[in-house]
N, C-alpha and C positions, 0 to 999 in steps of 0.2 A: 827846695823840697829835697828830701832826702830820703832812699827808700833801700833797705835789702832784704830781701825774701831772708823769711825765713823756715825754708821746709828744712835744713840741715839742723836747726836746733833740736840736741838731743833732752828732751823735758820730760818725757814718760818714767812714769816710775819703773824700776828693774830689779834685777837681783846680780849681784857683780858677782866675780869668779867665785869668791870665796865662801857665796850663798847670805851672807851677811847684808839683809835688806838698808839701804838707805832712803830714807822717806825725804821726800823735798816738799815745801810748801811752796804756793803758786799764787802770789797777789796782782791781780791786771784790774784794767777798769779803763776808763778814758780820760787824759790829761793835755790841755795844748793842742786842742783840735785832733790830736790823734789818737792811739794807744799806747800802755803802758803793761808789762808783765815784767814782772821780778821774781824770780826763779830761787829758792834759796836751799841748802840744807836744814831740815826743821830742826829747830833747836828748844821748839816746847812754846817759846812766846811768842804772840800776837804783834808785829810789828806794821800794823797797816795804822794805825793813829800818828808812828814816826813818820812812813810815808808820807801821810797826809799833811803834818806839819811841815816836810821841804814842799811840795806842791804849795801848799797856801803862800809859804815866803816867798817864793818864786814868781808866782802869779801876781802876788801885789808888789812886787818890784818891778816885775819888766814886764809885763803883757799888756800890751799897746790897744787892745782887742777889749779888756778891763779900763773904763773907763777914770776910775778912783787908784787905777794903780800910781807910781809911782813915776814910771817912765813918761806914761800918759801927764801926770802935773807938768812933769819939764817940756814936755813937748808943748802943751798949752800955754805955758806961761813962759819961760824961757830960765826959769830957776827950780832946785829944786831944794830947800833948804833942810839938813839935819837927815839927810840919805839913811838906811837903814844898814844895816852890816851886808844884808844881804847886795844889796844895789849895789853898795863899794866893791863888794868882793866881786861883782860880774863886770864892772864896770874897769875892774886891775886886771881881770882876764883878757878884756877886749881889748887892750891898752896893750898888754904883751905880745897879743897876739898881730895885731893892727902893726906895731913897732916890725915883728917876727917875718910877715909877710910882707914890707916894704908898700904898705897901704892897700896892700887890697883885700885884708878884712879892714871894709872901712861903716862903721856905726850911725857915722851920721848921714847916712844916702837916706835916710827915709822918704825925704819929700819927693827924691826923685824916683824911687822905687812907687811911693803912692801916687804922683802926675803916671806914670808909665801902666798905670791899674794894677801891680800886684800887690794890693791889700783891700780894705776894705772902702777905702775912696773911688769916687768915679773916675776913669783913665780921662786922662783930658789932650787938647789935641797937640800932637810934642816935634817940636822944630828944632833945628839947630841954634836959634836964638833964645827957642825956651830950656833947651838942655845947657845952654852955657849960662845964661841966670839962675838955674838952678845949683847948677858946681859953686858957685860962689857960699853954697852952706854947706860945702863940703869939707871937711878938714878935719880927721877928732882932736889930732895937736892942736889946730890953732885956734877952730872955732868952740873947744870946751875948756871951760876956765874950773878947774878945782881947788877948792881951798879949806880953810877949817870949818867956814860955815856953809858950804853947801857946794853944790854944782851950778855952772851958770853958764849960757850961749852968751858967746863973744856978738854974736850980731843977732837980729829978730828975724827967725823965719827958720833956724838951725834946730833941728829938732834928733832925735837919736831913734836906733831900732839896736836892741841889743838883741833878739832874739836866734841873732845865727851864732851861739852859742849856747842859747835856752837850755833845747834837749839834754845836749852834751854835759854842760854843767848842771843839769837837775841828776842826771845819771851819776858824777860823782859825789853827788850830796847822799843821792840813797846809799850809794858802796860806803860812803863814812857811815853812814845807818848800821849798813847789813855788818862792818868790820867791829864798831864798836859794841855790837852783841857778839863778836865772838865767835864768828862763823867765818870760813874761809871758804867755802865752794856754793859761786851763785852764779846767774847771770840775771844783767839788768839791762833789761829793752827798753826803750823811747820809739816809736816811729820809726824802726827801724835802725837806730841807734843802739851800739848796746857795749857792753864790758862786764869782762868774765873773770872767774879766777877758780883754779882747783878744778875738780871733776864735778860729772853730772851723772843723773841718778842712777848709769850704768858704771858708774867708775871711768868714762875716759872723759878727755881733755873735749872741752866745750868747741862745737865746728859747725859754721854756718856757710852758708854760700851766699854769694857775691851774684845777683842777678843778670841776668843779659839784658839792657836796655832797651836796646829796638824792640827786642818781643816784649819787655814791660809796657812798650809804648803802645801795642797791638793787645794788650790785655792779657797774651802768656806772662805768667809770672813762677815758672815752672822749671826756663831753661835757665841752667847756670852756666855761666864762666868761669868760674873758680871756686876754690871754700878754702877756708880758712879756721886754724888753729886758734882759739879764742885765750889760752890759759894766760893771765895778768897784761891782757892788753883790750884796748879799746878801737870801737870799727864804725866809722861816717863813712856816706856816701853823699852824692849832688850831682846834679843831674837836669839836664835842660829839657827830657824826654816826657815831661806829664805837665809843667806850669810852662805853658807859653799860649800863644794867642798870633792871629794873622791880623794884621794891620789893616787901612782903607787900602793901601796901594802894593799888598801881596807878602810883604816881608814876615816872617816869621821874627815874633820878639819874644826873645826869653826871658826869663823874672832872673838870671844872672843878670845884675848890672857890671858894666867894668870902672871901677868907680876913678879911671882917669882920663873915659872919654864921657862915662856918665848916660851912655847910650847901652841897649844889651847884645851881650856879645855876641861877636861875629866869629869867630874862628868855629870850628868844627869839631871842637872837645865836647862828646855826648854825656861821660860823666867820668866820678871819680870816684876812688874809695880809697879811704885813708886809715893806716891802723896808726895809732899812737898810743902812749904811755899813759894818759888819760883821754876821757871822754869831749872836757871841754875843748881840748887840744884839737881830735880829732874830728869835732865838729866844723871848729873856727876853721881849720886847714882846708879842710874840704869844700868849704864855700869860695875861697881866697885860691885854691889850685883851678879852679873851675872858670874865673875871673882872670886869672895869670895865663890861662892856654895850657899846652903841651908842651911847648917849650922852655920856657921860664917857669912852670910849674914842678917839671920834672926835675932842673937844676935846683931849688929850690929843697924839695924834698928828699934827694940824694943827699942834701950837704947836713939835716937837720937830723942829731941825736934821736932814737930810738922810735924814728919815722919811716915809714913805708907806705908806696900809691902806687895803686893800678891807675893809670889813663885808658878810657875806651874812646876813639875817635874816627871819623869817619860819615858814611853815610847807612841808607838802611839796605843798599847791595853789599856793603862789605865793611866791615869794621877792623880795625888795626887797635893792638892791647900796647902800652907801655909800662913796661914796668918797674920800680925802685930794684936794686939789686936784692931786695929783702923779701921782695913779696912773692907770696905762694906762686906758683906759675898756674896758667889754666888747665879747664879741666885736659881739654883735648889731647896739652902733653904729656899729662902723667900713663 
């Protein structure tokens, strides 16, 4: 789950210094279980059928939730033969990224994400014997086989989840949209997901804030930690503070898996936010710093070109910020 307020988005239409109106057009609707607004400079044409054709590609490649999709075949059968451009292309993302992260953006946890109840299977009941038979379909290197004629599980029972890249990479499919008409100043939300570039309808630079977790998790969704500078970058978050669930014997389990113990994490990382140079980028990281802790996550993101993370961790009497040498500082110190 990944989620940032957005009250700092500046969307209203204005009139900048120079009195010279700029009109922006505003396409939203519901995509992916969640929301979607694409914020543009109007440029005269109707670009929501463009829209609609990345959603559709998208949806029947990975959306596990679409039963005719694509993802969904391989997962039922254990092949998927003559993949669509679109599949490939998300499926070379997860692969860099998975590689980038040193496995922990890992694709193929689904079945243990789905034994654990975060999707639409019933939680079933999970031991340490059932989570180590389950590791055994975990692998993307070893247990997916690619080749010219299609995708194929190394063993039965390996099934994939590309979706912790979904948003992200639907988001720079639209920005190829909104670029190839010729427009420079937009922003593009997902759920909370978004990537900006240029100015907004008042002339400045696109700034949103970075929500405070504990109160998102009490239902304020009002306090900020920080806000952020949006112009030619992209902004995830993740976050253990809304999908989780208390067990028969008290433990609180997050829908983070850590996909080297295959269990949900234990450390006390409440969430993350990641700007990166793209969306899909931004997305994958954010799931994969979340799973790596505070400590290896923070090394991790120090060391990677044109990457920046908050870490917020702790508990709900006091929370401690970490953050890349890059990122905005909170609001408190400015």
């Amino acid at each position: 789950m990944k989620r940032i307020a957005s009250l700092f988005l500046s969307s209203v239409l204005a009139l900048v210094s120079c009195q010279e109106e700029i009109k922006y057009k505003v396409y939203e609707g519901e995509i992916f279980g969640t929301y979607y607004r694409i914020q543009v400079k109007d440029g005269g044409e109707d670009l929501q059928p463009q829209f609609d054709a990345v959603f559709d590609q998208i949806n029947a490649a990975s959306n596990s939730y679409i039963q005719e999709s694509e993802v969904s075949g391989f997962n039922n059968t254990g092949q998927l033969k003559n993949p669509s451009p679109t599949f490939l292309a998300m499926m070379d993302s997860a692969y860099r990224i998975h590689e980038l992260t040193g496995g922990y953006f890992e694709p193929t946890l689904y079945p243990l994400i789905k034994a654990w109840g975060f999707s639409f299977d019933q939680r079933e009941q999970m031991d340490s014997l059932k989570v180590l038979g389950l590791l055994d379909l975990v692998g993307f290197e070893e247990k997916i086989i690619q080749s010219d004629s299609g995708i194929f599980a190394a063993k039965e029972g390996v099934q994939l989840d590309i979706t912790g890249i979904g948003e992200g990479y639907a988001i720079d499919q639209l920005v190829e949209v909104v670029e190839k008409n010729q427009i420079a100043d937009y922003m593009v939300e997902i759920g909370g997901e978004m990537r900006a570039r240029g100015l907004n309808s008042r002339g400045t630079v696109w700034t949103v804030g970075v929500e405070d977790p504990v109160q998102a998790e009490m239902g304020v969704t009002s306090s900020m930690l920080t806000k952020v500078m949006m112009d030619q970058r992209s902004l995830s978050s993740s976050g253990n503070y809304r999908k989780f669930y208390i067990d028969e014997q008290g433990n609180r389990r997050s829908h983070i898996l850590d996909p080297k113990t295959g269990f949900p994490v234990s450390h006390n990382l409440v969430s993350v936010s990641v700007l990166a140079p793209s969306a899909t980028l931004a997305d994958g990281l954010a799931t994969a710093l979340m799973s790596m802790g505070p400590e290896k996550g923070m090394e991790l993101a120090e060391r990677l070109p044109g990457v920046e993370a908050m870490f917020v961790w702790g508990g709900k009497e006091k929370l401690e910020l970490l953050f890349t040498s890059g990122f905005p500082k909170p609001l408190a110190a400015e």
